[in-house]
C-alpha positions in Angstrom: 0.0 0.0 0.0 1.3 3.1 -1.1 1.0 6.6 0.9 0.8 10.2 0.1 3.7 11.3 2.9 2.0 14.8 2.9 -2.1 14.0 3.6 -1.2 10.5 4.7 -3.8 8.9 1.9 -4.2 5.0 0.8 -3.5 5.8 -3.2 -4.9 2.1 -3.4 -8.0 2.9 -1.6 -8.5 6.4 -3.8 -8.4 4.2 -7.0 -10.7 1.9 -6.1 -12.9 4.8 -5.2 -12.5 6.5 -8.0 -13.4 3.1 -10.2 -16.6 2.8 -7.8 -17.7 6.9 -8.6 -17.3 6.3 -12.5 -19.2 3.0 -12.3 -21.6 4.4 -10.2 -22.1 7.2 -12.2 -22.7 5.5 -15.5 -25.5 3.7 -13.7 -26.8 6.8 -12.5 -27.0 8.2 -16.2 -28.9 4.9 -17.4 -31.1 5.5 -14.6 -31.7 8.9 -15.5 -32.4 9.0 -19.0 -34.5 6.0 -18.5 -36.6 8.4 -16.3 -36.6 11.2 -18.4 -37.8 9.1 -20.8 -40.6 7.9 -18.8 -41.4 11.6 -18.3 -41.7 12.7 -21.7 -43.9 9.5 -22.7 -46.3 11.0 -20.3 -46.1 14.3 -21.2 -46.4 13.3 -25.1 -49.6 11.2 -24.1 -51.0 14.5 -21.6 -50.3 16.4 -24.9 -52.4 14.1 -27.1 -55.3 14.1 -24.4 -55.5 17.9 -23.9 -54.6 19.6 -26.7 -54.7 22.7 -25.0 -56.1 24.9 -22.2 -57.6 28.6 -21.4 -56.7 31.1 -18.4 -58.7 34.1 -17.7 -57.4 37.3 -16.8 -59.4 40.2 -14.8 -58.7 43.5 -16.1 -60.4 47.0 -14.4 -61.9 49.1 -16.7 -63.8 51.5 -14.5 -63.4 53.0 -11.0 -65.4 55.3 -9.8 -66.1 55.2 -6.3 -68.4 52.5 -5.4 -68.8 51.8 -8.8 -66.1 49.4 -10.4 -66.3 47.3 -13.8 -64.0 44.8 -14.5 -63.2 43.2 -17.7 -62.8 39.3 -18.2 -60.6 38.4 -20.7 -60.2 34.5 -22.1 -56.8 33.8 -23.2 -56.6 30.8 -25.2 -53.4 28.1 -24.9 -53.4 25.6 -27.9 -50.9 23.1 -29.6 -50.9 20.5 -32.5 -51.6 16.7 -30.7 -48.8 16.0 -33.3 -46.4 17.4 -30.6 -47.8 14.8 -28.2 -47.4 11.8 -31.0 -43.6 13.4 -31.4 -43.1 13.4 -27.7 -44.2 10.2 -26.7 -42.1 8.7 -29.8 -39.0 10.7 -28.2 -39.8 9.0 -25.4 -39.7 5.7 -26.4 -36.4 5.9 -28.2 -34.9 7.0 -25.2 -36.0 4.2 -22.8 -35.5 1.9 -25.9 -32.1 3.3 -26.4 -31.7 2.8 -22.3 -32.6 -0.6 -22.6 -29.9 -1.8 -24.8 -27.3 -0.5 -22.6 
């Protein structure tokens, strides 16, 4: 066993936890994009489902004293549900692409 004279550090045992970081890692990765790919299925087939959604804002258009109008205005959020089909193929090719690894 070697040692570092100045920290006074096993260089064996640093190797060997530097080989159990990278493999570790790599596992981690797999893990990961096999999760995001998960994710992005999901959101592709949310996509598909709803192909969009509306928020409504308030907006005051008169105030005068006790007397106050307000103004309700729709605001319209849509999207193709070929985004969802393009997500949820996205998807698949990356846990696919997981898989064989």
């Amino acid at each position: 066993m070697l040692q570092n004279g100045r920290n006074g550090i096993n260089l064996c045992n640093s190797k060997k936890i530097d080989f159990i970081k990278s493999v570790s890692s790599k596992n981690r990765k797999n893990v990961n994009m096999k999760n995001v790919g998960i994710v992005i299925i999901v959101i592709g087939i949310l996509m598909i489902a709803y192909t969009g959604f509306n928020f409504i804002t308030k907006e005051k258009v008169v105030d005068v004293g006790p007397i106050e109008i307000n103004k309700e205005e729709n605001h319209p959020v849509q999207w193709s549900p070929i985004v969802g089909v393009v997500l949820v193929v996205g998807g698949i090719v990356l846990f696919a692409a997981n898989r064989k690894n």
